[in-house]
Residue frames relative to the residue before (quaternion, step in Angstrom):
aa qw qx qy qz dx dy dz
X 1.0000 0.0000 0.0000 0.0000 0.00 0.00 0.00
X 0.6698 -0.4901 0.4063 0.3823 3.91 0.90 -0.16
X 0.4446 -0.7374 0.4687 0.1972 3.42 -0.89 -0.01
X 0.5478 0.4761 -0.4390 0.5296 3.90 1.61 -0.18
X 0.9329 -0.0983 0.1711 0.3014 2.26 -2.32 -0.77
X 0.6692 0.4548 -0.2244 0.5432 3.71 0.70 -1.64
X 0.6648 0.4276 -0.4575 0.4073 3.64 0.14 0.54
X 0.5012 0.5689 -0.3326 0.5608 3.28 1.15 -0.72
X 0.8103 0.3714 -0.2404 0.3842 3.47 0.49 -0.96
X 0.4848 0.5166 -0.3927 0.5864 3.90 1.66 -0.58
X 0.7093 0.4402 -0.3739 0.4041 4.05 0.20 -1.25
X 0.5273 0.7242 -0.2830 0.3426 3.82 1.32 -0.84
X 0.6351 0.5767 -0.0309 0.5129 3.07 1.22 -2.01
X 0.8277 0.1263 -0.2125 0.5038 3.29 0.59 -1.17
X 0.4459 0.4981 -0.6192 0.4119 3.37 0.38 0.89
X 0.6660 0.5216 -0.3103 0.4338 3.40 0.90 -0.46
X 0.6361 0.6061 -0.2797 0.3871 3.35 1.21 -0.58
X 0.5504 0.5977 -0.1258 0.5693 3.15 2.00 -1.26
X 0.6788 0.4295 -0.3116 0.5077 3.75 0.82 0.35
X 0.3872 -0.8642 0.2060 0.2466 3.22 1.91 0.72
X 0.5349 0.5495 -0.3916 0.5086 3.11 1.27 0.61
X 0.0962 -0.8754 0.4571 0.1241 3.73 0.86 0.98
X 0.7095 0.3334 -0.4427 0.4352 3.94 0.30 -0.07
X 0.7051 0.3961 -0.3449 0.4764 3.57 0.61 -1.16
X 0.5238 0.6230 -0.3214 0.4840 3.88 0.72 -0.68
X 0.8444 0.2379 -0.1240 0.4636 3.41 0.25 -0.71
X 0.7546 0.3357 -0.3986 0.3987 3.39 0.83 -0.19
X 0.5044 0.5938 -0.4409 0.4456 3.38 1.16 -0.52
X 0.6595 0.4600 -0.4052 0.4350 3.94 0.50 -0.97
X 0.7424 0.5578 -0.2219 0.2972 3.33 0.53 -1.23
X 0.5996 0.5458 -0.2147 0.5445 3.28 1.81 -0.87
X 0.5373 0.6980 -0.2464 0.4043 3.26 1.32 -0.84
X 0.7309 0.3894 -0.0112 0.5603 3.09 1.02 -1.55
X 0.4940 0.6490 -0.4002 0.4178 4.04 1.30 -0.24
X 0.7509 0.5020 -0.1935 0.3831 2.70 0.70 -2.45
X 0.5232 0.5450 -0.5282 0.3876 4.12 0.82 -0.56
X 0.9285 0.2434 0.1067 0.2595 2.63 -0.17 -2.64
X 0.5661 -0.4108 0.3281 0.6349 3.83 1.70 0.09
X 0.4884 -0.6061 0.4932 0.3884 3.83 -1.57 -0.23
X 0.4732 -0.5879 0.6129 0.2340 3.54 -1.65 0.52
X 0.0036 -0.8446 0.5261 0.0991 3.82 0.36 0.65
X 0.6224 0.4953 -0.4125 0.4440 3.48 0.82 -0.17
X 0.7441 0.4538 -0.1309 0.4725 3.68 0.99 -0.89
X 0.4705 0.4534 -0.3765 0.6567 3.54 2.07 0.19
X 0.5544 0.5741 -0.3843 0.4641 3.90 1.17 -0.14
X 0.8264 0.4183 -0.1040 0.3622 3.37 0.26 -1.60
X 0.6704 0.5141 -0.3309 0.4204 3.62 0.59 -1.27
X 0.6184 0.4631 -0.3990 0.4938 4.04 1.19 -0.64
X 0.7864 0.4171 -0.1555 0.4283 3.42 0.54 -0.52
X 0.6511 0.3106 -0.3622 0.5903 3.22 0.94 0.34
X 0.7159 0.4427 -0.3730 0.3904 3.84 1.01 -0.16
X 0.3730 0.7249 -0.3710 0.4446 2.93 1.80 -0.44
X 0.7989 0.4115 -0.1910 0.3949 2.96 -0.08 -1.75
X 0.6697 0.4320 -0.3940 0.4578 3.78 0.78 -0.79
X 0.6399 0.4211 -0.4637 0.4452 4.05 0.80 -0.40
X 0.5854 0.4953 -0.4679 0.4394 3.79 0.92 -0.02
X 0.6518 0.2855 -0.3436 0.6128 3.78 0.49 -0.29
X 0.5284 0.3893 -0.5272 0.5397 4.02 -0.08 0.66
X 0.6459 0.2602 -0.4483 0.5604 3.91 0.13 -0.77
X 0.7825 0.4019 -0.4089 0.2429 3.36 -0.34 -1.32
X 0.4239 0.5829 -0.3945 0.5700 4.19 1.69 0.19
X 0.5624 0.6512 -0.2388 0.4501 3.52 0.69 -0.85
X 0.7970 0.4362 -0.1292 0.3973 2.86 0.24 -1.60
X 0.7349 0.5527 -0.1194 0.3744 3.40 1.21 -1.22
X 0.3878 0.6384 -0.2635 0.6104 2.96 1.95 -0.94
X 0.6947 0.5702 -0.2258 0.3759 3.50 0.40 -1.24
X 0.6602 0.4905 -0.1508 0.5484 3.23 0.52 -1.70
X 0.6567 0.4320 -0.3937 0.4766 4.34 0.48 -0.91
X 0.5784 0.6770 -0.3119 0.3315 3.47 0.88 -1.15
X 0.6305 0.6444 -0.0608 0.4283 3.00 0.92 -1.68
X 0.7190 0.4249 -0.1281 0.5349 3.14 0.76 -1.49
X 0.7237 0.4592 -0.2975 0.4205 4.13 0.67 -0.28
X 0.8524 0.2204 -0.0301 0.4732 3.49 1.66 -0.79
């Protein structure tokens, strides 16, 4: 992630994200960490959109996992 500011704010996020509660998790940390030092706007961009996108391919694994299951028994 880099060594400035916008890392501090991506490593923030995804600690929040890692408490499996991805909106409240992340914004509270991320706010947490704004209200000190100013906002990361590039790293309030990315971390939603790249965790998003990874919890859509996990259901859509789920789902499939599901659907084989289904299909043997």
């Amino acid at each position: 992630m880099g060594r400035g500011y916008e890392a501090l704010g991506s490593a923030t996020a995804f600690g929040g994200i890692s408490l499996r509660a991805t909106p409240h998790g992340e914004w509270a940390k991320h706010a947490a960490v704004a209200q000190t030092y100013g906002p990361a706007i590039r790293a309030f961009i990315i971390v939603p959109l790249v965790s998003g996108f990874f919890v859509d391919i996990r259901q859509w694994l789920f789902w499939l996992i599901q659907r084989f299951l289904n299909w043997l028994g």
